[in-house]
N, C-alpha and C positions, 0 to 999 in steps of 0.2 A: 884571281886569287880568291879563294873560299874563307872566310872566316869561320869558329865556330858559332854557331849559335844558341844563345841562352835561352833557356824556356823561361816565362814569367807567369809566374801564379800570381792570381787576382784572388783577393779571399776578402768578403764581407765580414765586419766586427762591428757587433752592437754589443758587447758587452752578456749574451747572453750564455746560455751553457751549449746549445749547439753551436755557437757563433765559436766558439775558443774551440771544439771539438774539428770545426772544419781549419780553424788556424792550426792547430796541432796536424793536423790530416796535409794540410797544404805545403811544410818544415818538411814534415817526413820527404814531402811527394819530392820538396825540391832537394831534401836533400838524396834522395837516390836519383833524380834525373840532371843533378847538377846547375839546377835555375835559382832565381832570387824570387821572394816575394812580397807581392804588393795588397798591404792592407788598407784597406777602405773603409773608413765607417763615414757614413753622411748624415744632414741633419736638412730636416725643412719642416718648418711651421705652416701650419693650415691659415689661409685668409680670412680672419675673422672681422669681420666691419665692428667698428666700435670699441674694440679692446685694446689695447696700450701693445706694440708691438716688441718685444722683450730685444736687448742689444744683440746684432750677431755677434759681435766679437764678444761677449758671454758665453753664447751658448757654443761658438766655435773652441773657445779655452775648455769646456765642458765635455765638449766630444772630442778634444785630443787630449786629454785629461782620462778619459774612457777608456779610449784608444791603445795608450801608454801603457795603464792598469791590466787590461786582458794582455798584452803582450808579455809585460810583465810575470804575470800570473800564469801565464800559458807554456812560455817560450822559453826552453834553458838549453843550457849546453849547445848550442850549434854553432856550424860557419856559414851557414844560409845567409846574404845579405837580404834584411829586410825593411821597407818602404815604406812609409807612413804618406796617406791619405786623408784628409778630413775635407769632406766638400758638403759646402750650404748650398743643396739642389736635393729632391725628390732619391732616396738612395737607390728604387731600380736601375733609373735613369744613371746615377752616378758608376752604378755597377756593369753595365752595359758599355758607356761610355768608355770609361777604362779597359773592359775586355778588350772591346774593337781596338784601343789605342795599339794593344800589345801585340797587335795580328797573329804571333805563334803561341799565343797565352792557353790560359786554362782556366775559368771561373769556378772556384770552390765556393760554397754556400752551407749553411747552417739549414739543419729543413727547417726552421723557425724561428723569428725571435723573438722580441721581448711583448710581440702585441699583438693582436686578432684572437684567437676563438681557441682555446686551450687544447680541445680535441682533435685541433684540421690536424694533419699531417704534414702538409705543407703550407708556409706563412706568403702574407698576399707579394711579398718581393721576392720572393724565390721562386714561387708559381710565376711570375710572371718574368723573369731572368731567364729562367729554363725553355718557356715558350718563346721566348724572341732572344735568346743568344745567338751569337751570330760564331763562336769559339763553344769546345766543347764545356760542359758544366758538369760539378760536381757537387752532390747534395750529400752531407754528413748530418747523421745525428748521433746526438750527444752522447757518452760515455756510458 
């Protein structure tokens, strides 16, 4: 017995204007190839020796508080069911991870988000998504 199979779109959300570009880009995709999708936005603090470690459970209500906002803001009118992710770990890593989960998935990507170097082209988690996905990727920029 065959069942069908649903495609699952992974799509990275920091909140920035390519980030809602590639969730709008990822809606569409699912909604003409009939998949669901799964937004991801992640968060991880650099190890600073000395400095007072801020609560996760702050900054996790903060980036699904984000999260909620760009979908919000982005996302109207559809029947795409969509997935919310918020993971406290490094976000290429998180974005990687989640691809591989989805084995027939699709990683969509913003070419950048909210941080590195104004003029790259591409941002240091997407450059590096692209170089080691392991599922095909997809890089949008913004409107």
């Amino acid at each position: 017995m065959t069942g069908k199979t649903t495609s699952r779109i992974i799509v990275g959300v920091d909140g920035s204007a390519a980030s809602k570009a590639a969730l709008r880009w990822a809606v569409r995709q699912a909604e003409l190839t009939g998949g669901d999708v799964t937004t991801v936005i992640a968060w991880d603090y650099p190890p600073i020796y000395g400095w007072e470690v801020p609560d996760s459970a702050d900054l996790t209500k903060a980036a699904t508080r984000n999260l909620n906002e760009a979908i919000s803001e982005t996302v109207t009118n559809t029947s795409v069911t969509i997935h919310r992710e918020v993971i406290h770990d490094h976000p290429a890593r998180s974005l990687l991870d989640t691809a591989e989960e989805s084995q027939n998935g699709l990683l969509v990507l913003g070419n950048r988000g909210h941080g590195g170097f104004l003029g790259a082209l591409l941002g240091s988690v997407t450059q590096h998504c692209v170089a080691h996905a392991r599922v095909p990727v997809a890089v949008v920029r913004p409107d």
